[in-house]
Structures are given as C-alpha cells and as structure tokens.
C-alpha positions in Angstrom: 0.0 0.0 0.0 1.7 3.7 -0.5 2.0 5.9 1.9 -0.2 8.7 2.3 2.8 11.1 2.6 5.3 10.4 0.1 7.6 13.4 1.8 7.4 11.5 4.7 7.9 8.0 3.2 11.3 10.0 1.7 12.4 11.8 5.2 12.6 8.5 6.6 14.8 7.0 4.4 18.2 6.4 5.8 21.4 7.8 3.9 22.1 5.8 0.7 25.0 3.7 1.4 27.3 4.1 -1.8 26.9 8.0 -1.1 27.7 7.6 2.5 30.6 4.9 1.5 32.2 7.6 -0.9 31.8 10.5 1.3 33.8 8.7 4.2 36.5 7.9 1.6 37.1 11.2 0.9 36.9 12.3 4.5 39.5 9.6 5.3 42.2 10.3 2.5 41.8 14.0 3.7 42.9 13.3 7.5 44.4 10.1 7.0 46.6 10.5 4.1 46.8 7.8 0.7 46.7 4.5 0.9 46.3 1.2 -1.0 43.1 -0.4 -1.5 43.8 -2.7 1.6 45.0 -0.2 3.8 41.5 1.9 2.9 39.6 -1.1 3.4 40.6 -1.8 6.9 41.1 2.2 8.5 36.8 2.3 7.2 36.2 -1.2 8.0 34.6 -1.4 3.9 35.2 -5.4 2.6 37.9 -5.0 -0.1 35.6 -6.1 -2.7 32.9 -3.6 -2.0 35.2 -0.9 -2.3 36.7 -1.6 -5.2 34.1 -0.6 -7.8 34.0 2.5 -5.8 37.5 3.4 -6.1 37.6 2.7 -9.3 34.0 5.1 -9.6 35.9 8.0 -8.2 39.5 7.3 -10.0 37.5 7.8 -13.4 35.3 11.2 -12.2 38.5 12.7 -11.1 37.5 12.7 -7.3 40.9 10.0 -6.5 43.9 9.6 -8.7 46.9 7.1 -8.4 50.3 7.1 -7.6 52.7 6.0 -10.6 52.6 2.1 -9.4 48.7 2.2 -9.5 48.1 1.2 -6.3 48.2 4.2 -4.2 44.9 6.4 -3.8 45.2 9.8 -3.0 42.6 12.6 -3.8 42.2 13.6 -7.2 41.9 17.0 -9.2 38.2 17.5 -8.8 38.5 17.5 -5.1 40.6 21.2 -5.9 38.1 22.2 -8.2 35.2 21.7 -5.8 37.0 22.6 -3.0 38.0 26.1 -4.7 34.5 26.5 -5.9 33.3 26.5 -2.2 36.3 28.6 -0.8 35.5 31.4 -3.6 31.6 31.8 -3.1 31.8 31.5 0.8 30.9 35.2 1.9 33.2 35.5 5.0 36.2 34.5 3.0 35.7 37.7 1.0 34.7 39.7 3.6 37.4 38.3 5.8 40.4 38.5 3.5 41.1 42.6 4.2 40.8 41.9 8.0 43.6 39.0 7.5 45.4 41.7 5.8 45.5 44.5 8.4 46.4 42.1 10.5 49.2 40.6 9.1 50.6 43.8 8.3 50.3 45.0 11.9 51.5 41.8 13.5 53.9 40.3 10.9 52.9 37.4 11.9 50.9 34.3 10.7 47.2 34.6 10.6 44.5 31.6 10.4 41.2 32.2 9.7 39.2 29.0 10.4 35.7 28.3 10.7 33.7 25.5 13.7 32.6 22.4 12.2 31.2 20.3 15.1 33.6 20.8 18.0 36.5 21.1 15.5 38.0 24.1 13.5 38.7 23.8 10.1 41.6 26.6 8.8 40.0 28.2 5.6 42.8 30.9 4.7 45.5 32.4 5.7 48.3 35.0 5.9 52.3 33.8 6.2 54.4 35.4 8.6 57.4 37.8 7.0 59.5 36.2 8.7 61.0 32.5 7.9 60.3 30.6 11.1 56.4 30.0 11.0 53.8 28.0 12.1 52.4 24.7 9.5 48.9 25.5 9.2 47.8 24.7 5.5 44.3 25.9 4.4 41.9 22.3 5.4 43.5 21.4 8.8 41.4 20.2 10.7 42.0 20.3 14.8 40.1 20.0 18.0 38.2 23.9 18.7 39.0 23.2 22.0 42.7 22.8 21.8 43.3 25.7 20.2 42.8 29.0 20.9 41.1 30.3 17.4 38.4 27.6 18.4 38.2 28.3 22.0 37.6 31.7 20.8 34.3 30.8 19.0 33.6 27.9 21.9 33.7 30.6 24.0 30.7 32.4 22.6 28.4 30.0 23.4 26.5 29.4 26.6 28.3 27.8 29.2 26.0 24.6 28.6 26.5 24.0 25.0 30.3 24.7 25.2 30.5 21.6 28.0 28.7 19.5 25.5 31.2 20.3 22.7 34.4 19.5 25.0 34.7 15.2 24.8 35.1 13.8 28.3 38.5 12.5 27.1 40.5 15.1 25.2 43.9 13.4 23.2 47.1 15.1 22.6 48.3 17.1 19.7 51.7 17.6 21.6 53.4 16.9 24.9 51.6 20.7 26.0 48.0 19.5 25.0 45.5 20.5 28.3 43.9 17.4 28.3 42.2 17.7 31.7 38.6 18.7 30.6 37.5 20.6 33.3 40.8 22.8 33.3 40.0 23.5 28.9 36.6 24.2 30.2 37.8 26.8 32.7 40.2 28.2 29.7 36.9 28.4 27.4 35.4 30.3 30.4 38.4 32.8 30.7 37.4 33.2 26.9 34.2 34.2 27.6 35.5 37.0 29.9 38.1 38.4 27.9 37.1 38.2 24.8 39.8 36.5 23.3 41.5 32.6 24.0 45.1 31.9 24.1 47.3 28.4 23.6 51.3 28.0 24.3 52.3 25.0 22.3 49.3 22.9 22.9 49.0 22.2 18.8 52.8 23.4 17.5 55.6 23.0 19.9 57.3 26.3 19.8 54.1 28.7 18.6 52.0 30.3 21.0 48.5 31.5 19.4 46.2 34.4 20.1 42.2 34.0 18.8 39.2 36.1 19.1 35.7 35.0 17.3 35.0 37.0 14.2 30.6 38.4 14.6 29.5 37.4 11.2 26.7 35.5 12.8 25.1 34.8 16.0 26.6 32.7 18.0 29.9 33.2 15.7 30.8 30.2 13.2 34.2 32.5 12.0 37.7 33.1 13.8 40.9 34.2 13.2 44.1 33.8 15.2 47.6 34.8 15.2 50.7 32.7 15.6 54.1 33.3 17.0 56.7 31.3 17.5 57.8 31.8 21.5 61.6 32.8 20.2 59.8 36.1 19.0 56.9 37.0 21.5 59.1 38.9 24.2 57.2 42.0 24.7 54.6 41.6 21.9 51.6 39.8 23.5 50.0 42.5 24.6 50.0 44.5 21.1 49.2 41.7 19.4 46.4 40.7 21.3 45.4 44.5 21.2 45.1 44.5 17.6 42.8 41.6 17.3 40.3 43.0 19.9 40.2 45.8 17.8 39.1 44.2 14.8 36.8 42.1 16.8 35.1 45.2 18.4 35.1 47.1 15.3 33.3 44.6 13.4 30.9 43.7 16.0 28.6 46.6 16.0 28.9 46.1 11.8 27.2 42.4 12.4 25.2 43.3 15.1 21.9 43.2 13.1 22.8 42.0 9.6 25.0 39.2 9.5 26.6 37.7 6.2 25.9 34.1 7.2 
C-alpha cells in the first residue's frame, strides 16, 4: 500500500549507502593520508571487494587519482576544483580577507582564519608570517576547537552549557603541552568568555603560542581568526598583538550586530 505522505515515506529513508561509502573515503584520504586499497579497506572497516568498484568510480570522475605504481589512492583534481568552488563563493572569506590583511601587516605574523565544524575548527585561509620561522597550518586542517585557541575563541561564545557539550570527556594530545584535563579546557573556554579573546602555548605546534578572538558574522559566531608566534619572538609583543585583534573584533561587531553575512 503507498503511503499517504510520500515526503514523509522519503524523510525517513536512511542515507544511501554508496553515497555515504564515498563520502567517508574522501573524508578519510583527507585526514588520514593515501593508501592502497587494503590499507582503505581496513582504517573504514569497507570489505575490499565492496570498495573496489567504488574506487575505481571516483578514479574515473576525477574525485581520487593514483600514484605511478597504481596502487596508491590519493585525492584527485576534482577534489581542488570543488573545494576552490566553495572557498570562492563562501561570503566570510571575502569579507574576511582585508581583515587577515590589516592584521598581518600590523602583527607580521601568521594569521588563520578557520571556521567551527562540530567541535572542531577547520583553517579556511590564511596569511604567512614575514618572517622565515612559521607555524604549519595549510588551508583544510582540521583540529580539536577546543585545543586551540582560534576555536576556543568561537567555543567561548556559546553558553556555558552547549560549550560543556562540545568538550569530549577525554580530550587526546596534539603535543606533549595538550590540556587534556577537561575541566581545566573548560575553565580556559570560560576565561574566553571573559576576555574576549583565548590563548594556547604549544598545545598544537611545539614552539608557537596562538592568540584568537571570534569573528561576529553570525550569531553565535561560526568564524575566527588567530595569530601565531613562535615563542623565540613573542618577548614584549603579547599585549599589542592581542590588542590588535580586539580591535578588529570590536570594530566589526557593531557592523554584524543586526545584519550578518551568514
């Protein structure tokens, strides 16, 4: 018998499984790095056969590619063509790039801009430093918000409630300086919340200390940006530099206030 409510009948449906299947593939190669079809097979737990057709799917749309032997799969050239696609009609980007500038040319250092994805930032531009020492941050990282202080920054503009749900009661290390205590990050995210900005010595780069505020192009704020020092060259510049991105924060914020871009 059909259903009386076909949008219904549709709703409930669950994912479709070669979608989902393909998806995860992409997401894997992305944080996990290449691998054979063996090695893919067992870090998504797909049989070998099963995924087989599907690499060879994506191989052909462009979506994977090979290494010379063939037996490598790493992402392929459409993944850059989508992936540019999205980073040149997202709104904030544009809007974002002249306040990356103005900082980068106060601080002359390295600037992320990243956006929250679940409880994890995803870096979406950025500024290099002048200088040759620098933070490795390329544009796609993806990192814990609440190891870090550009997502602590945006954690921290959330009620005191949702933050606590975002922050996993076990918390794993990036380096030897990760706070992995909850309750101590969730005091930090607090201290956020006060100040207005979020700090991190070393707890995802040995060496860098990073300075975040949230960026108020929507409500609560989806947007940060940070800046990133090595230690060797912060004597006597933490205070300017956290200055300077207060200032863009407060400037912007009564910009936002009512109209948002996102």
């Amino acid at each position: 018998m059909q259903s009386a409510n076909p949008t219904a009948t549709l709703g409930a449906a669950g994912p479709v499984k070669s979608a989902a299947r393909a998806l995860d593939l992409l997401d894997e190669i992305a944080a996990g790095g290449p691998g054979t079809q063996l090695q893919l097979s067992t870090r998504l737990n797909i049989p070998k056969s099963s995924l087989h057709a599907l690499l060879k799917t994506m191989t052909d749309r462009g979506w994977l590619e090979t290494d010379q032997t063939g037996s490598v799969y790493q992402l392929g050239i459409h993944s850059l063509v989508v992936s540019s696609a999205y980073l040149a009609g997202d709104p904030v980007l544009s809007r974002a790039a002249a306040i990356m500038d103005e900082i980068a040319g106060a601080t002359e250092e390295t600037v992320n801009l990243g956006r929250l994805a679940g409880n994890q930032v995803i870096y979406t531009a950025k500024r290099e430093s002048v200088h040759p020492l620098r933070m490795h941050s390329p544009v796609g990282r993806r990192l814990p918000a609440f190891s870090t202080a550009l997502g602590r920054a945006i954690l921290a503009e959330r009620p005191a409630d949702v933050r606590a749900e975002l922050v996993p009661h076990s918390i794993a290390r990036i380096t030897a300086q990760t706070v992995t205590d909850r309750d101590s990050v969730l005091e930090i995210i607090d201290d956020a919340a006060r100040l207005g900005y979020a700090t991190e010595s070393e707890e995802s780069c040995i060496g860098v200390r990073c300075f975040g505020v949230a960026l108020p192009f929507a409500r609560p704020a989806v947007d940060g940006v940070s800046v990133a020092v090595p230690i060797s060259r912060l004597a006597g510049r933490e205070d300017f530099i956290i200055e300077t991105l207060l200032s863009v924060k407060a400037r912007l914020s009564p910009e936002y206030g009512h109209s948002m871009v996102r």
